[in-house]
C-alpha positions in Angstrom: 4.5 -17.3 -26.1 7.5 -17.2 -23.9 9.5 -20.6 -23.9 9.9 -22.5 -20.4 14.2 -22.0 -20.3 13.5 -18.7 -20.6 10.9 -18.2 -18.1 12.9 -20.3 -15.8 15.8 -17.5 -16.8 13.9 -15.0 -16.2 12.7 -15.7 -12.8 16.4 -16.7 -11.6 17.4 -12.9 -12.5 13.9 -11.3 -10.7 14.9 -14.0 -7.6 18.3 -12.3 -7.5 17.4 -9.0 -7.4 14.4 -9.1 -5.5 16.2 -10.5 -2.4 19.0 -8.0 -3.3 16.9 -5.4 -3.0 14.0 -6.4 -0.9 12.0 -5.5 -3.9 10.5 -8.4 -5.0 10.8 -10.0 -8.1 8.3 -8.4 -9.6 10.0 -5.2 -10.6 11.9 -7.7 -12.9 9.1 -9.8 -13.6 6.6 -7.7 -15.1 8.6 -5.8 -17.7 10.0 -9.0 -19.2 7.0 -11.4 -19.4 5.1 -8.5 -20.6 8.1 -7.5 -23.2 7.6 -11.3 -24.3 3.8 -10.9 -25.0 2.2 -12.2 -21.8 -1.0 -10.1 -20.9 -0.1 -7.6 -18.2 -2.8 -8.9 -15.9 -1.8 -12.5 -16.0 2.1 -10.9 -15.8 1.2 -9.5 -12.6 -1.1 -12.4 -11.1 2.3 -14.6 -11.9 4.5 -12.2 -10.5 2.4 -12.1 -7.0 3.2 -15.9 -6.6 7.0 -15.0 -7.2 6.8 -12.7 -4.5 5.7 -14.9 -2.4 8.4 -17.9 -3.6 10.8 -14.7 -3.2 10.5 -13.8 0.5 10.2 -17.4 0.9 13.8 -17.9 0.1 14.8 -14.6 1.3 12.9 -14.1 4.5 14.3 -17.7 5.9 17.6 -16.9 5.6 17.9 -13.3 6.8 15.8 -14.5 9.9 18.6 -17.2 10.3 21.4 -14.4 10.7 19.4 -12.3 12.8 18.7 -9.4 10.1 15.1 -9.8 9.9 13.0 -8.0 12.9 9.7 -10.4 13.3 8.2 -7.9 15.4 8.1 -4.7 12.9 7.3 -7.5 10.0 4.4 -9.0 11.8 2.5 -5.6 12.9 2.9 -4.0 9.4 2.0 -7.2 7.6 -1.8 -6.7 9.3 -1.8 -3.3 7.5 -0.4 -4.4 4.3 -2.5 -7.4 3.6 -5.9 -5.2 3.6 -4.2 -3.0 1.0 -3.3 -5.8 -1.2 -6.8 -7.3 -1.0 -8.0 -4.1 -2.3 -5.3 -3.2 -4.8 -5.9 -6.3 -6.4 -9.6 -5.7 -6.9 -8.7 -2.8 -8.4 -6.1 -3.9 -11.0 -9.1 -7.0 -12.0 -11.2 -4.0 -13.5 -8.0 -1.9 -15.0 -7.3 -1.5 -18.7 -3.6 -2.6 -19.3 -2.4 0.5 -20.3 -3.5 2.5 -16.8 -1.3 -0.3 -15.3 1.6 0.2 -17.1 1.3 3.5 -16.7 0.5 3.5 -13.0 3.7 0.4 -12.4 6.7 3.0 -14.1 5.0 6.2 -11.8 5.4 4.1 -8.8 8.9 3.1 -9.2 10.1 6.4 -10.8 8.6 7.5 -6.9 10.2 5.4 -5.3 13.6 5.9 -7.4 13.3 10.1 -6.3 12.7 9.1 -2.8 15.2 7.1 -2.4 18.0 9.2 -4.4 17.2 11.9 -1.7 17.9 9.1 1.0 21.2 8.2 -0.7 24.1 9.8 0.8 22.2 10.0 4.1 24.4 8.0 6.5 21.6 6.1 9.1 21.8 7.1 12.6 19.6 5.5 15.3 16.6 7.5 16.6 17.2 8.7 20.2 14.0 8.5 21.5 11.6 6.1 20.9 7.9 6.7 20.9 5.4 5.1 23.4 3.6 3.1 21.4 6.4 1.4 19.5 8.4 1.0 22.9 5.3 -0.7 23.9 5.5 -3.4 20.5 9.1 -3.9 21.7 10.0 -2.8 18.5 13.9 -3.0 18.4 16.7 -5.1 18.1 20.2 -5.7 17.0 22.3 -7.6 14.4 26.1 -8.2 13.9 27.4 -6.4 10.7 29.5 -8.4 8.9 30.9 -5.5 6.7 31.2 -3.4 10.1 32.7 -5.7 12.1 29.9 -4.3 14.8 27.1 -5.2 16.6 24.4 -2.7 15.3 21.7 -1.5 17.9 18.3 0.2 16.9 15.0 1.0 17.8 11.9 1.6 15.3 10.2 4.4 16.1 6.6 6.4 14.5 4.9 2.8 14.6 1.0 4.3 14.1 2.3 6.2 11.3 3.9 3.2 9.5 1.3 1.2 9.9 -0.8 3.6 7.8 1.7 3.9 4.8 1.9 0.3 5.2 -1.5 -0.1 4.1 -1.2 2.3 1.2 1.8 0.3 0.3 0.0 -2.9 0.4 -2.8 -1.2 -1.7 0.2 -0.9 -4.6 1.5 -4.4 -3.7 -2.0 -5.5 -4.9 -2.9 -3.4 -7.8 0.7 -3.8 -9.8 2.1 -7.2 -8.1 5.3 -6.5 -7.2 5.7 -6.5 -3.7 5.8 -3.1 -3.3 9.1 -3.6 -1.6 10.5 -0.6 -2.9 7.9 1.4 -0.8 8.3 -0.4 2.1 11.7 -0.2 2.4 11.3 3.9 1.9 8.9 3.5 4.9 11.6 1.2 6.9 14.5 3.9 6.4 12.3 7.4 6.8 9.9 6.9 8.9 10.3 4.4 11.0 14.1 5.1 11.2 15.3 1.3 10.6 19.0 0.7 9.3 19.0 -0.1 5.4 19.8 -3.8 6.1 17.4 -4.8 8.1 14.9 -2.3 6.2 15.5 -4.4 3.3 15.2 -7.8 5.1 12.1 -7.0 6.9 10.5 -5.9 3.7 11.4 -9.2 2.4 9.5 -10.8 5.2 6.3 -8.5 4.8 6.2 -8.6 0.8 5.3 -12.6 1.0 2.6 -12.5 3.4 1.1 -9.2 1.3 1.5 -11.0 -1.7 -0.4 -13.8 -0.6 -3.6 -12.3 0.2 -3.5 -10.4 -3.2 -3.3 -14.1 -4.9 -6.4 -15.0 -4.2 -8.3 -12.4 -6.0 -6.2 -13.2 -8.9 -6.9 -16.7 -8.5 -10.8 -16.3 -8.1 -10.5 -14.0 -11.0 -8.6 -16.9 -13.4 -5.5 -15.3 -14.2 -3.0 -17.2 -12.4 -1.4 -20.5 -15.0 -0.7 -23.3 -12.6 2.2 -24.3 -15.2 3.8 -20.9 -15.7 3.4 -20.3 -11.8 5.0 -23.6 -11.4 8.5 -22.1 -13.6 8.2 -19.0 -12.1 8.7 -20.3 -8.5 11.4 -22.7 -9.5 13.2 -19.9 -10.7 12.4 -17.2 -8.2 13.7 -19.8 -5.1 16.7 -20.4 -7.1 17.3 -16.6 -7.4 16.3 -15.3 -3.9 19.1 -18.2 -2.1 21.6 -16.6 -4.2 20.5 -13.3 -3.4 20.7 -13.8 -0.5 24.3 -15.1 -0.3 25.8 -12.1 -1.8 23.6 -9.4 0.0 24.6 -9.9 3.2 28.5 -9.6 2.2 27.4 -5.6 1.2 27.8 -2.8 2.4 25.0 -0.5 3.2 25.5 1.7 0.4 26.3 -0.9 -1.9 22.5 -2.1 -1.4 21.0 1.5 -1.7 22.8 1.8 -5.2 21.9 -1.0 -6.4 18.3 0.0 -4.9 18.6 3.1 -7.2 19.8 1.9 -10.4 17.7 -0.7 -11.2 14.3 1.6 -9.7 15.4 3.7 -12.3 15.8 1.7 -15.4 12.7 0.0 -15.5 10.5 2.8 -14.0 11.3 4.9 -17.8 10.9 1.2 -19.2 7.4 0.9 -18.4 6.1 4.6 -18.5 7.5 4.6 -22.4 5.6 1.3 -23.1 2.3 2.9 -21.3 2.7 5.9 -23.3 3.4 3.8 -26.7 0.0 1.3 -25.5 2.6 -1.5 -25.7 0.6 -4.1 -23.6 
């Protein structure tokens, strides 16, 4: 059984990264209380209430400095919840080894996407769409690394909404936010800037994650005293995270993005392969 400092260590480092990378903590989450023996179901139950004590921390903060656009968070989040309400039915009636399996395929995804995305430099859409010019879907921040104002205007917001929902769906079944997705979403289709992709996913991943809880809680495999560690560390994490990532560059963000994608998408593909639960 995993020992509470190290929980509490744990969750510090999937805080950090998660608001780092608009992530969630999960992606960190999973793979080490699974490594330390915890049942992959419970694993991901716990890690849905770090996502939520993640873009807690996160969300407040990036609002505070203007990074975070409440309008493209609040009309995907109606999409994303009704995925994550029916991911996590699914992952209740999974064997452990389909979820392992299915957790490294999604982030090895994501980790291709993205590398194509890399060395793209952003460039704001120059048209907007009706419908989204309609939501008022735009906005602006000051970029500290830029010494600029940075204007921009989402765009395809039907089309979003609809990936959102498959996004939420994987948010559900494997508890980790599914930030990674979203993100991907933010930056292609919906044409966002990385930073304020990153910090509206942050936003959205809490409000998914909470309706996924409470099929894990009905279902009995959320620990009221691990969940307890885990959100003392996650908060812990996310306000340092936090700190740091708004002091990077755009780039800096997408790499770290990449690399850690990478690393534990072949992590948990090799222990589905293996039946390592």
């Amino acid at each position: 059984m995993i020992s509470p400092s190290v929980l509490i260590f744990v969750s510090i480092i999937a805080g950090f990264v998660g608001a780092l990378s608009g992530m969630g903590g999960g992606i960190i989450l999973i793979p080490a209380l699974t490594f330390f023996g915890l049942d992959i179901k419970q694993a991901i139950a716990l890690s849905m209430i770090s996502v939520i004590a993640t873009s807690s921390g996160a969300a407040s903060a990036y609002a505070r400095d203007h990074l975070t656009n409440l309008k493209v968070g609040m009309f995907l989040e109606m999409f994303t919840m009704m995925g994550a309400l029916a991911g996590a039915s699914i992952t209740v009636v999974s064997g452990q080894r389909f979820l392992f399996l299915i957790f490294g395929m999604v982030l090895l995804l994501s980790w291709g996407m993205s590398l194509v995305q890399y060395r793209a430099v952003w460039k704001p859409a120059s048209r907007q769409d009706r419908f989204s010019q309609w939501l008022e879907l735009e906005g602006k921040y000051y970029d500290q690394t830029e010494h600029r104002v940075v204007e921009y205007k989402a765009v395809r917001a039907p089309i979003g909404g609809v990936l959102m929902f498959i996004a939420g769906m994987i948010a559900g079944l494997l508890g980790i936010g599914a930030g990674a997705v979203k993100v991907l979403i933010h930056d292609l289709i919906m044409k966002l800037p990385p930073k304020v992709s990153t910090t509206t996913s942050n936003l959205i991943i809490g409000v998914t994650a909470l309706a996924g809880t409470g099929v894990y809680l009905s279902a009995g495999f959320i620990r009221p005293g691990l969940a307890a560690l885990v959100i003392l560390g996650v908060v812990i994490g996310s306000f340092l995270g936090t700190r740091l990532f708004v002091r990077l560059s755009n780039q800096a963000v997408r790499w770290f993005f990449l690399v850690v994608l990478l690393a534990l998408g072949v992590q948990m593909i090799w222990r589905g392969i293996r039946g390592v639960a």
